[in-house]
Each structure stands twice: as structure tokens, then as C-alpha cells.
C-alpha distance (Angstrom), angle and dihedral (degrees) to the residues before:
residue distance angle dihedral
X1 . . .
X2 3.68 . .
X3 4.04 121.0 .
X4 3.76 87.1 -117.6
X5 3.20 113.1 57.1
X6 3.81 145.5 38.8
X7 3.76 101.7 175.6
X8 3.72 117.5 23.9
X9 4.04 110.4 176.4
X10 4.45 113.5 175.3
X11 4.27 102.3 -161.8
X12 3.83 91.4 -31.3
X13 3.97 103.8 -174.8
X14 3.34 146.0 -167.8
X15 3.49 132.9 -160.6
X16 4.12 123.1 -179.1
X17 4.41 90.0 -176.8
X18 3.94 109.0 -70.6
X19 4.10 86.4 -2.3
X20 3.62 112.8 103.6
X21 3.99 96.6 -167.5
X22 3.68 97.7 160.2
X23 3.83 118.4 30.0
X24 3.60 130.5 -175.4
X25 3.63 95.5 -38.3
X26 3.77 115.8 -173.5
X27 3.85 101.1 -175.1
X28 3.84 127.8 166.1
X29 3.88 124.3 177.6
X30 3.79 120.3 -173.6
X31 3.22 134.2 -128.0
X32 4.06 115.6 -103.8
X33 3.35 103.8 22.5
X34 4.05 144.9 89.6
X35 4.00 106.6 -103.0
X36 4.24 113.2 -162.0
X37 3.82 107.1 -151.2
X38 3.59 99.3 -163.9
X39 3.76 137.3 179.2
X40 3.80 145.9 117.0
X41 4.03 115.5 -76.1
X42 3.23 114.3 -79.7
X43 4.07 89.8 29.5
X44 4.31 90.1 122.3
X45 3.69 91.6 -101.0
X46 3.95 86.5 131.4
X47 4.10 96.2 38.8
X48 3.91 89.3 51.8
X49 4.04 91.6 51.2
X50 3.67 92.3 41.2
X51 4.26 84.4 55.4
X52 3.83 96.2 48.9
X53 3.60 89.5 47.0
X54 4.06 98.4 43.7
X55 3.36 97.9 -116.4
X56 3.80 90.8 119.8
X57 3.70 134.0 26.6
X58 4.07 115.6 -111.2
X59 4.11 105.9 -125.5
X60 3.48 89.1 -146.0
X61 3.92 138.0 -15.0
X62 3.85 133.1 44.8
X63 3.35 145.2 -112.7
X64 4.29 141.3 167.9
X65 3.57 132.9 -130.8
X66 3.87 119.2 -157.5
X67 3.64 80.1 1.7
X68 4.10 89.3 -60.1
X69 3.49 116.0 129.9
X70 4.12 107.5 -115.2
X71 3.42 99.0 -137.0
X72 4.11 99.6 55.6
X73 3.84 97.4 91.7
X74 4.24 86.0 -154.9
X75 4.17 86.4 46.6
X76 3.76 97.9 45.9
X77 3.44 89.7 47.3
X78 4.03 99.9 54.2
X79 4.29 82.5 45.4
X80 4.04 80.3 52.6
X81 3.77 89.1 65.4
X82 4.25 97.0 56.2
X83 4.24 85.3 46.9
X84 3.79 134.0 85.2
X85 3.07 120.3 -173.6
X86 3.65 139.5 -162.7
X87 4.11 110.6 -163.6
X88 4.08 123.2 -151.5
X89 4.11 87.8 -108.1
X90 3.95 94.0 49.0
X91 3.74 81.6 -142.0
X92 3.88 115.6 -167.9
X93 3.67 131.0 152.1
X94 3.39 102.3 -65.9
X95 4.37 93.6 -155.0
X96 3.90 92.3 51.8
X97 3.90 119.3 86.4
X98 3.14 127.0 -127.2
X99 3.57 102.3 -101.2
X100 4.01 83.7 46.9
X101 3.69 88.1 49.0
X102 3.77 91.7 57.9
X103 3.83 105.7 41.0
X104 3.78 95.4 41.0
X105 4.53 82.3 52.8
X106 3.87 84.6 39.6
X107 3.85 89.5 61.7
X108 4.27 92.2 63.8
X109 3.76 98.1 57.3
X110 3.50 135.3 70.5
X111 3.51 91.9 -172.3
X112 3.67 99.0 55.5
X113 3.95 111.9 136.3
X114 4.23 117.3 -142.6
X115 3.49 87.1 -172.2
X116 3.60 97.1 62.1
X117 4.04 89.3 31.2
X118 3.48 87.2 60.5
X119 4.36 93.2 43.7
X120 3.93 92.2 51.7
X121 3.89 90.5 47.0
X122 3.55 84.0 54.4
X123 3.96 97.9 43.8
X124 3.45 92.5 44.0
X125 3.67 108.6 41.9
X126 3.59 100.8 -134.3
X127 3.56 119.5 -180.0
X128 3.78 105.6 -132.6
X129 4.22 95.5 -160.1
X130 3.59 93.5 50.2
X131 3.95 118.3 97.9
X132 3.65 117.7 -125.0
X133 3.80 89.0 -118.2
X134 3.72 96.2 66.7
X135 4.14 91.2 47.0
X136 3.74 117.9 118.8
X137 3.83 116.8 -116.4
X138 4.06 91.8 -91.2
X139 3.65 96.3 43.0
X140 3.35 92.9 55.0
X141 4.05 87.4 51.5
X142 3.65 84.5 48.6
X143 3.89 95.1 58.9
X144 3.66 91.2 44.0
X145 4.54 87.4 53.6
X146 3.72 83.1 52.4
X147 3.63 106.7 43.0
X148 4.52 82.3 57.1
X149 3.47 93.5 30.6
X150 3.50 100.5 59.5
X151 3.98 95.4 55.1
X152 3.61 123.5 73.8
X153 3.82 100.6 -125.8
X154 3.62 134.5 168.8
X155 3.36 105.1 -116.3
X156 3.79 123.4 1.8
X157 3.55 123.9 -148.4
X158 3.62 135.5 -159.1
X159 3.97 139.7 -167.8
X160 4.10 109.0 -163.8
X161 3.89 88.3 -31.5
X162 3.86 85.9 -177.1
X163 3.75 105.7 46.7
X164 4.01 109.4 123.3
X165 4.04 83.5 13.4
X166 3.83 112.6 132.8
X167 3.78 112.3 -128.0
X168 3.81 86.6 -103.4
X169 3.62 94.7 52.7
X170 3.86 87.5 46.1
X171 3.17 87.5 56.8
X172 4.12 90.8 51.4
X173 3.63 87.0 52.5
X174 3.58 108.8 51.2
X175 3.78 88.7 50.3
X176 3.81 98.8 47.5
X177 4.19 81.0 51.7
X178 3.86 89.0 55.0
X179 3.79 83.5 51.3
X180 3.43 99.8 56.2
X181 3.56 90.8 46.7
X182 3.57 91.6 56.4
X183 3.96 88.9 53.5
X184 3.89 87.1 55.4
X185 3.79 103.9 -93.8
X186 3.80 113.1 141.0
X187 4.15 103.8 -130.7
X188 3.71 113.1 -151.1
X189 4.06 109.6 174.7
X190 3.67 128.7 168.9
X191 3.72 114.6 -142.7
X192 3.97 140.1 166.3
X193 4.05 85.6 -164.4
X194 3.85 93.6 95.4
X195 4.20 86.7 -173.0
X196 3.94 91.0 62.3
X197 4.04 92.8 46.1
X198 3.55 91.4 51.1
X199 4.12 95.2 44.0
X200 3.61 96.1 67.4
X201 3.70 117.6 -0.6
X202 3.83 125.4 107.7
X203 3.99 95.6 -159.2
X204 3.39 136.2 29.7
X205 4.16 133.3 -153.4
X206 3.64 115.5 -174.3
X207 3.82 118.5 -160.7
X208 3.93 123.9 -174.1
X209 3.37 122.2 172.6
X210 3.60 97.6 4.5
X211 3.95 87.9 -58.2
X212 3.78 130.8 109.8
X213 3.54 101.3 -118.2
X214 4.08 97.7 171.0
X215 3.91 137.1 22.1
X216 3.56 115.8 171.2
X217 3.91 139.8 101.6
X218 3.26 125.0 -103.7
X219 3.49 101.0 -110.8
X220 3.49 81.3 59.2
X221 4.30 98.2 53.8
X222 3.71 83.5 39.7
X223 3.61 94.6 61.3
X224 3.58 102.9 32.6
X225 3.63 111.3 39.0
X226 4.08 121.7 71.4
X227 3.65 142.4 166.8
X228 3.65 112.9 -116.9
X229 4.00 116.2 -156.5
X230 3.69 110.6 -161.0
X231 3.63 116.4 -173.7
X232 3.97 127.1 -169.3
X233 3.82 137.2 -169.3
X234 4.19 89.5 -129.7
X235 3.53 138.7 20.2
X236 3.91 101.2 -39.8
X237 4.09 108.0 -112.4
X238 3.97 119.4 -110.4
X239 3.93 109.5 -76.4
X240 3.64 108.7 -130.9
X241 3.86 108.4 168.7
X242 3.84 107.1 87.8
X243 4.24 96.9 157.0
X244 3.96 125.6 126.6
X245 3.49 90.8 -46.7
X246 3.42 111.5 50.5
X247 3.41 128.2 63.0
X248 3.53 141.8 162.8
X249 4.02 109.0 10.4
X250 3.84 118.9 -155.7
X251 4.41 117.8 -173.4
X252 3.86 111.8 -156.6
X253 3.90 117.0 170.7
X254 3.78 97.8 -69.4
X255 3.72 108.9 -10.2
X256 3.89 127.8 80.7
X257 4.24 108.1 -153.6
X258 3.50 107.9 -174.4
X259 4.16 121.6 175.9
X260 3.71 105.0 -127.0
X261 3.93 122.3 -142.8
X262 4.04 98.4 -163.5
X263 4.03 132.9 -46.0
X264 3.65 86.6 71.2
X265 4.35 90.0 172.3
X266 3.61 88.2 51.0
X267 3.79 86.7 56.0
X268 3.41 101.0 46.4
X269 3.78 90.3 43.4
X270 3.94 88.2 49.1
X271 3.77 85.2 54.2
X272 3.92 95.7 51.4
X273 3.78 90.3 42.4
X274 4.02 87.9 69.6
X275 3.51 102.8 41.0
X276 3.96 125.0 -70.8
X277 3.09 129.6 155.4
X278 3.71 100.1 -163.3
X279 3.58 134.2 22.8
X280 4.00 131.0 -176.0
X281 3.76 128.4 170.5
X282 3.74 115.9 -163.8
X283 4.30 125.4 168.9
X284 4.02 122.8 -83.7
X285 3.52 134.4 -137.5
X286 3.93 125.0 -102.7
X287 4.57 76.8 -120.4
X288 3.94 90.7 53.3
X289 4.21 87.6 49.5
X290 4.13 84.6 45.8
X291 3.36 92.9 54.1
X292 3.37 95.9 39.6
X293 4.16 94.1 53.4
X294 4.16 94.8 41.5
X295 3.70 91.8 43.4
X296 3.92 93.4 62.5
X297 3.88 98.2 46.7
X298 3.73 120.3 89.7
């Protein structure tokens, strides 16, 4: 495995008939850092984890995990071993308990922790006679955390970690994912929860309709995106430049606000250039540069 990267995909696809649900999809996640994966339901957050991790068959394209290539069923298994994975439906075996639950996943991995077995069962309260079956919703989320958590993987990867997570728990979890990042585990974690991706995660990929619509950190988006205000004396003129710079563009009465990308001078000179009267750029929101990417795909 390279230092850079711990998934590499090149137009990885998937096709369910006439249903494109992964198209084209050049991703790249480092090594080292927190990766967001965000994007609506139904975006192909869950299809593109399900190919890295062999649980599904790419139609077309390629892509590596741990610097494995995904579609070598002897490869993708060996990458397997450096990955935990927590899946949307948490599933476990529902007629184990949870002290079963753990020692019989304790038994696969030579870099399972007791130390921070025995902190999670603490933090989370687990009740180690119960079966898994008669869990509630976040319990059962909570045994899933712990059964990744407490390995030392290589890169740990997450499907809705939070849902049926009380915000205190949430809370729990987005710090013990810091954590591991700290002890060199890259974090990749798809979310729809824009506040959670933007709490902890140094880089952000955006997917919408199966498409990568944004790769870039957050230092990044916080630096180069702004909200330009353009106010006028009249009825503001048609905006016609929509390149690089410019993207979404919203009219109300007298004003012009328009969500720029990068060249914010050029922007604000553009925006002088035809008229206004005032102009004030101020920072975004990783939400407003959601939005903005979703609401221009088809």
C-alpha cells in the first residue's frame, strides 16, 4: 500500500438494470485522516462501501483498498483483515449475548485491545447477559462501535455510525473516532448528518446521484468558498456568468447572493461591473456548499 491512499476507486460503477447507482466514481481517501462521505439517502454511499469491501461486484471500473485491488477475491480479502467495519443495519447475531458477541469477534483479531474492550463496555453500558436480539435500536449500534472500536485497524469504516444514537452517545462516538484517528486509523464514514461530518472530519467527498460531486478538505471549502451579497438600487440585471466561480445564484427583490466556488475578487468585481451598489462577502457553511453541489445535479 501506498502512503497516500487507503481507498483508490478509477470510474467504479454500478448498475442495478436501468439504475445507474454508482457512476464513474473516482474516489481517493488518504491515509491518516477523518474522510466525511456525505450525500442524501439513496446517493450510493452504501453501494460504493459494499464494492470496496466485496460485498458487491463493481459493473465496471476498479478500485484498491489497503492498496489491494477490490476485485481479486484473494486481495480483497487480505485488505479485509486491516478494515472494520460498521454496516448501516449494525447486524450481529441476534441469539448470541453480548458477552458471546464479543469474545466469539475477539477470537479473529490479533489486534484486538481489552483495554479499550473493557472502556467502551464501560462508556456504553452494555449489558453483557443480554442477547443481541432483545437490544434496543442504539444498543445494538453500540455493540457494533465496540466490536470496530476495540481493534486497531487500518482504516475504519462506517455506514450511518450514528443512526438510533442519542445525542449523548453521538457525542461518544464522534470523539472515540477522533481518537482513533489520533492512534493512526484512517476514518472513512458516510453520513447524511452534515453537522457530524463537519465536527470532526478533515476531508470531505460529496456524492449525489451516484456521482462525486466534491473532494476537498475542509480547510480547503473553508478558504475558498464565500457568499457574495450584491445589492443594487433597481431591479438587479440578469446574471449570466455561471463558470468555475460562480455557483449557485439566488434573485431576491434587490440583492443578487450568489455562492462563490473560488476567484472571489473576480466575483465581486463581476458584480460591480453591472451595477451594484453594495457588495459584501462573508464565509459559508459546509450545508450551504451541500446544497449548493446536490442542487445542480440531475
Amino acid at each position: 500500500m501506498t502512503d497516500a491512499w487507503v481507498i483508490d476507486t478509477t470510474a467504479l460503477t454500478k448498475r442495478y438494470r436501468d439504475v445507474e447507482a454508482v457512476r464513474s466514481l473516482d474516489l481517493r481517501v488518504g491515509a491518516g485522516r477523518i474522510t466525511g462521505f456525505l450525500g442524501r439517502n439513496g446517493a450510493g454511499k452504501s453501494t460504493t462501501i459494499k464494492m470496496l469491501l466485496g460485498m458487491s461486484h463493481p459493473t465496471s471500473g476498479t478500485g484498491r483498498l489497503l492498496g489491494r485491488p477490490i476485485d481479486d477475491a484473494r486481495e480483497s480479502r487480505e485488505a479485509r483483515r486491516g478494515v472494520a467495519y460498521v454496516a448501516e443495519d449494525k447486524q450481529t447475531y441476534a441469539y448470541m449475548t453480548v458477552a458471546q458477541m464479543i469474545a466469539f469477534t475477539r477470537s479473529f483479531y490479533d489486534d484486538w485491545r481489552p483495554d479499550a474492550e473493557a472502556r467502551l463496555l464501560r462508556q456504553y453500558d452494555l449489558p453483557l447477559r443480554r442477547k443481541v436480539k432483545a437490544l434496543s435500536k442504539g444498543m445494538r449500534t453500540k455493540l457494533a462501535l465496540l466490536l470496530a472500536l476495540a481493534r486497531r485497524p487500518q482504516l475504519l469504516i462506517l455506514d450511518e455510525p450514528s443512526e438510533g444514537l442519542d445525542p449523548v452517545s453521538i457525542e461518544e462516538l464522534l470523539q472515540s473516532l477522533v481518537s482513533a484517528a489520533a492512534e493512526g486509523t484512517a476514518v472513512f464514514f458516510s453520513s447524511h448528518h452534515i453537522s457530524e461530518v463537519e465536527r470532526i472530519a478533515d476531508h470531505v467527498c460529496m456524492l449525489d446521484h451516484g456521482r462525486l460531486v466534491l473532494d476537498a478538505s475542509l480547510d480547503e471549502i473553508r478558504r475558498d468558498y464565500r457568499r457574495v451579497d450584491a445589492g443594487f438600487a433597481g431591479e438587479p440585471p440578469p446574471w449570466q456568468w455561471r463558470g468555475d466561480a460562480a455557483g449557485s445564484i439566488r434573485v431576491e427583490g434587490r440583492q443578487i447572493t450568489i455562492l462563490a466556488r473560488s476567484g472571489i475578487d473576480a466575483v465581486i468585481e463581476r458584480a460591480y461591473s453591472v451595477g451594484a451598489v453594495s457588495v459584501e462577502s462573508s464565509a459559508v457553511s459546509l450545508r450551504e456548499v451541500f446544497l449548493d453541489a446536490v442542487q445542480e445535479q440531475p
